[in-house]
C-alpha positions as CSV (number, residue, x, y, z in Angstrom):
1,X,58.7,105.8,67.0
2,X,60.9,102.6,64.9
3,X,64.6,103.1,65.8
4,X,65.5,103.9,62.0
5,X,63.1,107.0,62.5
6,X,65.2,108.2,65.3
7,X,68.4,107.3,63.3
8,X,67.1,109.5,60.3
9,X,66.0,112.4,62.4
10,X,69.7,112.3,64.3
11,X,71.6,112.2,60.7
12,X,70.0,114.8,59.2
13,X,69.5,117.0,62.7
14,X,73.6,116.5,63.0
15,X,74.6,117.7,59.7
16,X,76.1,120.7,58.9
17,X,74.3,122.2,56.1
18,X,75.9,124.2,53.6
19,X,75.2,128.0,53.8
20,X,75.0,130.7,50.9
21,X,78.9,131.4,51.5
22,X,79.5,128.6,49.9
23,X,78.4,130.5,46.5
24,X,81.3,133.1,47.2
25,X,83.0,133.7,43.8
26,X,86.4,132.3,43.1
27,X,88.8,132.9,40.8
28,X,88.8,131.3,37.6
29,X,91.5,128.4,37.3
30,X,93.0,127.6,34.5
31,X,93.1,124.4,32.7
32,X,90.8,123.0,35.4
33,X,87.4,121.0,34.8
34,X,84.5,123.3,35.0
35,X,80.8,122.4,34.7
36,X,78.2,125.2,33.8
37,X,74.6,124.7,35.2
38,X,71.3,127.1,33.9
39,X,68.8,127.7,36.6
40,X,65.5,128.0,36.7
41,X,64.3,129.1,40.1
42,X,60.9,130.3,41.6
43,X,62.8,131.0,45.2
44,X,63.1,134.5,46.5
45,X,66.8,135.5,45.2
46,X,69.1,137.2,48.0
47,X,70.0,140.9,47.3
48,X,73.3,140.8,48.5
49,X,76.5,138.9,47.9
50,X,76.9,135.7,46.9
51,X,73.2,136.0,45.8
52,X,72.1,132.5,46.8
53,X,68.4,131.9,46.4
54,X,66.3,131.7,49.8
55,X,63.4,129.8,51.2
56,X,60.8,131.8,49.8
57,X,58.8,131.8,47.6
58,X,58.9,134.3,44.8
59,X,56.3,135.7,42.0
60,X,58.3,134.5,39.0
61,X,60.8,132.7,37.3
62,X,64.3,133.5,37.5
63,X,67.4,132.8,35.6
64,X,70.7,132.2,36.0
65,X,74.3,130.5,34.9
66,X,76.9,129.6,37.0
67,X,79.9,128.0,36.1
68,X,81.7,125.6,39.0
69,X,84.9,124.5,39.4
70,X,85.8,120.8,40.2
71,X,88.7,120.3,42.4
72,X,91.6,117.8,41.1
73,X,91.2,115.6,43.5
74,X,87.4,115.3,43.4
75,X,86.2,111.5,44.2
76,X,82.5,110.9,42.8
77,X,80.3,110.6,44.3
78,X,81.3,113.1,46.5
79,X,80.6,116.7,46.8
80,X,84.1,118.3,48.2
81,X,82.7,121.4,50.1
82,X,84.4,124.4,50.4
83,X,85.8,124.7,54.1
84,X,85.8,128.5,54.2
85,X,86.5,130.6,51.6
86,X,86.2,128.4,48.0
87,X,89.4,127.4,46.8
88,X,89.0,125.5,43.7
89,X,92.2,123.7,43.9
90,X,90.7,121.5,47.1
91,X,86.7,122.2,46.6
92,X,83.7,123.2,44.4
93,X,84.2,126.5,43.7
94,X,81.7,128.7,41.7
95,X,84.0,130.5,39.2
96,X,81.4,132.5,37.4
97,X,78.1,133.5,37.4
98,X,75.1,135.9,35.2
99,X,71.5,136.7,35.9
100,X,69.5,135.5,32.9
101,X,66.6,136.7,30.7
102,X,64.3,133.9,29.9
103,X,65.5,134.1,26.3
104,X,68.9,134.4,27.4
105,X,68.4,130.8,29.4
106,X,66.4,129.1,26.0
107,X,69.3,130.1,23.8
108,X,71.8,128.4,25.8
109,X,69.7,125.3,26.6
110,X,69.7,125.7,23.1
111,X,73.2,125.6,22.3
112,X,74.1,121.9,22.2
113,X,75.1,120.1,19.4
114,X,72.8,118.9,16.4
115,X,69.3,121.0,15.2
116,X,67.8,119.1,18.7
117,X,70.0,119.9,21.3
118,X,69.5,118.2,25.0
119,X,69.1,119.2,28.3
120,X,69.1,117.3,31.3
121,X,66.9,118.9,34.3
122,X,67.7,118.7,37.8
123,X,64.3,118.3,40.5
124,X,65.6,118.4,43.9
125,X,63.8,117.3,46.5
126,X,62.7,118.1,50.2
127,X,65.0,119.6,52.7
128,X,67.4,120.8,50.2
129,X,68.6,124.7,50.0
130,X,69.3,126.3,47.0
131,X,73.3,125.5,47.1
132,X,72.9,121.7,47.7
133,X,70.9,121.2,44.9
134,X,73.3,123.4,42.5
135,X,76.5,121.7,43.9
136,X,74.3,118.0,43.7
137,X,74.0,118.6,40.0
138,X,77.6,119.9,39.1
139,X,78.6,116.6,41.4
140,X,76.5,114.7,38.6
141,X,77.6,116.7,35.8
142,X,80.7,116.0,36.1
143,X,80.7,112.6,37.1
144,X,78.8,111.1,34.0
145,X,80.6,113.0,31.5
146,X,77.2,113.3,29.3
147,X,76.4,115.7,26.7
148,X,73.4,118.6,27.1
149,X,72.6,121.5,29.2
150,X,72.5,121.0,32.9
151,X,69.7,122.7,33.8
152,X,68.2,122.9,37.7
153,X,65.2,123.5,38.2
154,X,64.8,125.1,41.6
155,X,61.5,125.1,44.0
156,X,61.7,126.9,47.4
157,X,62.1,123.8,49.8
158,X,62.4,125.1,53.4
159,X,65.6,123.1,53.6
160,X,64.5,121.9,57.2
161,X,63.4,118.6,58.8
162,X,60.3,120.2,60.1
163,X,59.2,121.6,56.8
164,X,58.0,118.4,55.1
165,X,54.5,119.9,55.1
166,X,55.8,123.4,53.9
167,X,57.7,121.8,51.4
168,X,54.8,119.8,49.7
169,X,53.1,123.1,49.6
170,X,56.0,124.5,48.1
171,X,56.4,121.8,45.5
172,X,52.6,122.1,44.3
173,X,53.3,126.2,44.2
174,X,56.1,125.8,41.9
175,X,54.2,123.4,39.7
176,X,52.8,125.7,36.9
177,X,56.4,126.8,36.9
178,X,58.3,124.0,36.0
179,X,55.1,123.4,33.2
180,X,56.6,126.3,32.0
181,X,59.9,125.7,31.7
182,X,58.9,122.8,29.8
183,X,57.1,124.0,27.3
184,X,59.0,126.9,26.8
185,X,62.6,124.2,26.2
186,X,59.9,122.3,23.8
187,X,59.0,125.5,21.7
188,X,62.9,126.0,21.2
189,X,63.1,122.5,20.3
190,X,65.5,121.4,22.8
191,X,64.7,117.5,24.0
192,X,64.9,116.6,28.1
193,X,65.5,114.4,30.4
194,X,64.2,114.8,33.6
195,X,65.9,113.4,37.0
196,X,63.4,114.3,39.4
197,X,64.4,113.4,43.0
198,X,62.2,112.4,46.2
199,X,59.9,114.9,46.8
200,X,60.7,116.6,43.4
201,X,59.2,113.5,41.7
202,X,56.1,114.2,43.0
203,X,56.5,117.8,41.7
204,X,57.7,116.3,37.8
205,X,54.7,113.7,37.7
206,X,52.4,116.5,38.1
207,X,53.8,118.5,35.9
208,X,53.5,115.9,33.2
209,X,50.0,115.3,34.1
210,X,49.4,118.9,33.9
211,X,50.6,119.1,30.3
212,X,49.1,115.7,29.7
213,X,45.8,117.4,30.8
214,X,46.2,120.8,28.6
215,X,46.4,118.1,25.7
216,X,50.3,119.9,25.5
217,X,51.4,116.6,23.0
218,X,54.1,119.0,21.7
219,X,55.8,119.6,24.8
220,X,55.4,116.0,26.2
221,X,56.6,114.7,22.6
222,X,60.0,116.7,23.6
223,X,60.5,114.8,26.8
224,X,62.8,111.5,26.1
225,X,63.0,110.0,29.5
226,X,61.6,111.0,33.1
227,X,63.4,109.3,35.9
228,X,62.2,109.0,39.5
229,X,64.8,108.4,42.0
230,X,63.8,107.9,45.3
231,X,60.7,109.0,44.6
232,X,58.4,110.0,48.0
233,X,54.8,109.4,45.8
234,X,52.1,107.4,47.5
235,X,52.1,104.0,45.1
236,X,48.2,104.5,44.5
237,X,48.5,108.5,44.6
238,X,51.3,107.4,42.1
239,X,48.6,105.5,39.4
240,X,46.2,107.9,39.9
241,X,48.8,110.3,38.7
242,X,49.8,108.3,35.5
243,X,46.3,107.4,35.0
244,X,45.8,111.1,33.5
245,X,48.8,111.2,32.0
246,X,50.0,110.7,28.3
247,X,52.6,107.9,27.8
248,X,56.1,109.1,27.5
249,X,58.5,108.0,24.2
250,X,59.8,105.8,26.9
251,X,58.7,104.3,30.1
252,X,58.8,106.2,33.1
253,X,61.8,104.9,35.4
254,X,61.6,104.4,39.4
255,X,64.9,104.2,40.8
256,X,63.9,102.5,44.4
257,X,65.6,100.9,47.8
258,X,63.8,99.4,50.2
259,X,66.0,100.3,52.9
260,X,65.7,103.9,52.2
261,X,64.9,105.5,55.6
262,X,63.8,108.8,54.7
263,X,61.3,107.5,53.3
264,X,60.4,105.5,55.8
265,X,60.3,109.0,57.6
266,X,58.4,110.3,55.1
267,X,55.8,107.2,55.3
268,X,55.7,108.3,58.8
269,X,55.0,112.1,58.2
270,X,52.3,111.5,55.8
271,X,50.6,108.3,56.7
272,X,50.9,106.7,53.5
273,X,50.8,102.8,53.3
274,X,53.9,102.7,51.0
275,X,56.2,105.0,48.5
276,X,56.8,104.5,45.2
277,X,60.9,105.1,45.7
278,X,61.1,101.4,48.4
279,X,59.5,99.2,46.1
280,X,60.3,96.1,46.3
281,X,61.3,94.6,43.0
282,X,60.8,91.0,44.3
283,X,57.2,92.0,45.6
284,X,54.9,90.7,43.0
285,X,52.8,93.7,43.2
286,X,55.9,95.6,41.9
287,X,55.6,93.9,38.9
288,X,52.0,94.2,38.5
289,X,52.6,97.6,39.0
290,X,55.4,98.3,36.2
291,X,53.4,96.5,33.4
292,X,50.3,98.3,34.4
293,X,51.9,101.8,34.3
294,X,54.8,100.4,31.7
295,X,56.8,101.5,34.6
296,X,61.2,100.3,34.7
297,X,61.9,100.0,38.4
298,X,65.5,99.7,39.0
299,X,66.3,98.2,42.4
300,X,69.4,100.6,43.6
301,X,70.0,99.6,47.1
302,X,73.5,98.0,46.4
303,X,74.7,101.2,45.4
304,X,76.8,102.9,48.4
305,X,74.8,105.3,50.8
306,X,75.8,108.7,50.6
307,X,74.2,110.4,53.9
308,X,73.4,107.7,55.5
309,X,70.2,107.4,55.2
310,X,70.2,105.6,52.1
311,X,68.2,108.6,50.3
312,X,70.3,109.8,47.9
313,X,72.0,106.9,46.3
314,X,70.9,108.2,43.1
315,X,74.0,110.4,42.9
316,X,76.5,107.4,42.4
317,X,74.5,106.6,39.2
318,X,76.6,109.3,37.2
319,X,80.1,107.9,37.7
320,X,79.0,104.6,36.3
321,X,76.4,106.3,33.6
322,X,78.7,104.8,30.4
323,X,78.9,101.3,31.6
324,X,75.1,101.5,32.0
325,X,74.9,102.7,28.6
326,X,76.9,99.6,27.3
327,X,75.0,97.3,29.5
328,X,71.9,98.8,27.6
329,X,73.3,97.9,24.0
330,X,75.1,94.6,25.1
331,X,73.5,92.9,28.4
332,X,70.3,90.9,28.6
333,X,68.8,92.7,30.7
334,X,68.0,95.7,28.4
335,X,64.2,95.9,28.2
336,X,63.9,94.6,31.5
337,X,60.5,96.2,33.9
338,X,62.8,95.9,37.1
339,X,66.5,95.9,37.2
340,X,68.8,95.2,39.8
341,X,72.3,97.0,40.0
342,X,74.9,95.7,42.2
343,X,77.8,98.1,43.8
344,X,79.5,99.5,40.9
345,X,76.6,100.2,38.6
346,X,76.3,96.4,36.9
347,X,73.2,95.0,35.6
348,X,73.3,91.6,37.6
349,X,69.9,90.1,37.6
350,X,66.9,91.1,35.3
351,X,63.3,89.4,36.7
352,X,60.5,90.4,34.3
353,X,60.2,91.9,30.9
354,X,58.1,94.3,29.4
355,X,59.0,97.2,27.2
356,X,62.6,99.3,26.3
357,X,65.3,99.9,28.6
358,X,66.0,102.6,30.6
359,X,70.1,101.8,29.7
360,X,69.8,102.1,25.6
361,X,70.4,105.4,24.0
């Protein structure tokens, strides 16, 4: 086994992962930045306090909002974990929380500004439990500052190394749901934006086949943007995909690094020849690839490393998400098929062309 498959296995084998205590409810603050994130999960819910959602996988959707609190100090893109019990003052503390009807949810996805309100929507990915991929999303919330409905949608990942084959299971279980959750957002006119991440991208491709497939123009029509960061799809599992697929209002975007070693891992695990989310952007088959499937790859791997394994770079995007935006209206490089982003989020180099930009409004 390649020595950056050992280093991966070591990083994620040696972190502490975050447990459902970390859900405990805190106090309210006052005057303190809060972020408030819908849920829609098809994981077996606990039945006792702090009712995190488990591993399993449940019969139906579920819904819930829960507000959490972001500590004064916070430094994106950092997630500042509660060290025993949540004190918001020094940690991401969930300050409230309410089990949903499904209406309940739609109305306030619906509640936005303007008679098409927006919601952005959260895929995790594999070997995430249900409080990483809540506390991931209020990180990003409240980094970028956006307007919309944070919205996670959560699938029942084993949140273990060993699961990758449990979790692809898991992912294509939860794929009617999140077709679902779709079109129900689309009915109640509400546009999205779909960040799906790793594993979940595989997840969020299908489910846009799926609709593409049930001829479901009226859902698909309400999808602005899908974005696939670090996205573990075979590259020809990847057009096949897209090949059944409707064209989005705008082209489908790959965040990728090629130094990303979980998914060199993943390569590993499921014997594919290459992943969609380490493209190479100077790899003339890259481009090929983004005019073919009017693809915008954006090479990432500048951006700082999170976990170390250069997986989850993605989450940096959301402290420099305006200055992307103006780089969008003002740089040449908006309308670019593969983007390169240096350290702090700038659009430095732009080598082909070939439809709108993933950085204009």
């Amino acid at each position: 086994m390649r020595i950056e498959i050992l280093f991966v296995l070591l990083v994620l084998s040696s972190c502490a992962r975050p447990g459902p205590e970390t859900l405990a409810l805190a106090p309210k603050p006052v005057g303190q930045k809060t972020v408030t994130i819908l849920v829609a999960s098809v994981r077996v819910p606990a039945e006792s306090p702090p009712y995190a959602f488990t591993a399993g996988r449940a019969d139906r959707l579920r819904y819930v909002k829960v507000t959490i609190a972001i500590p004064p100090g916070h430094k994106p893109p950092e997630i500042e974990w509660p060290k025993g019990t949540p004190d918001p003052a020094t940690s991401f503390a969930v300050v409230g929380r309410r089990e949903f009807t499904k209406a309940q949810f739609l109305a306030a996805a619906h509640s936005g500004r303007g008679s098409a309100p927006a919601a952005g929507i959260f895929v995790h990915g594999y070997n995430y439990n249900y409080q990483e991929a809540l506390f991931r999303l209020a990180q990003m919330s409240a980094d970028s500052g956006v307007s919309g409905s944070p919205i996670l949608f959560d699938w029942p990942s084993q949140a273990k190394i060993t699961g990758y084959v449990a979790d692809r299971d898991s992912a294509a279980f939860a794929r009617d749901d999140l077709v679902s959750v779709l079109t129900d957002l689309g009915r109640s006119n509400v546009k999205t934006t779909i960040l799906a991440h790793s594993m979940g991208a595989w997840l969020a491709v299908e489910s846009i086949r799926q609709l593409s497939l049930m001829g479901r123009g009226d859902t698909l029509g309400k999808i602005e943007q899908v974005v696939l960061a670090a996205p573990d799809i075979d590259v020809d599992l990847l057009r096949k995909q897209l090949a059944a697929t409707k064209p989005l209002s705008r082209p489908i975007v790959v965040l990728a690094s090629k130094d990303d070693l979980a998914l060199a891992l993943s390569k590993r695990l499921a014997g594919s020849a290459a992943t969609a989310g380490s493209l190479d952007i100077a790899d003339p088959r890259t481009k090929k690839l983004a005019q073919d499937e009017n693809l915008e790859v954006v090479d990432i791997s500048a951006l700082p490393s999170i976990g170390g394994t250069n997986h989850d770079r993605f989450a940096a995007l959301a402290a420099v998400y305006p200055q992307l935006q103006n780089a969008g209206r003002n740089n040449v490089a908006a309308g670019t098929g593969a983007l390169v982003l240096n350290s702090v989020g700038a659009v430095v180099s732009a080598p082909f062309r070939i439809g709108s930009s993933i950085l204009a409004n």
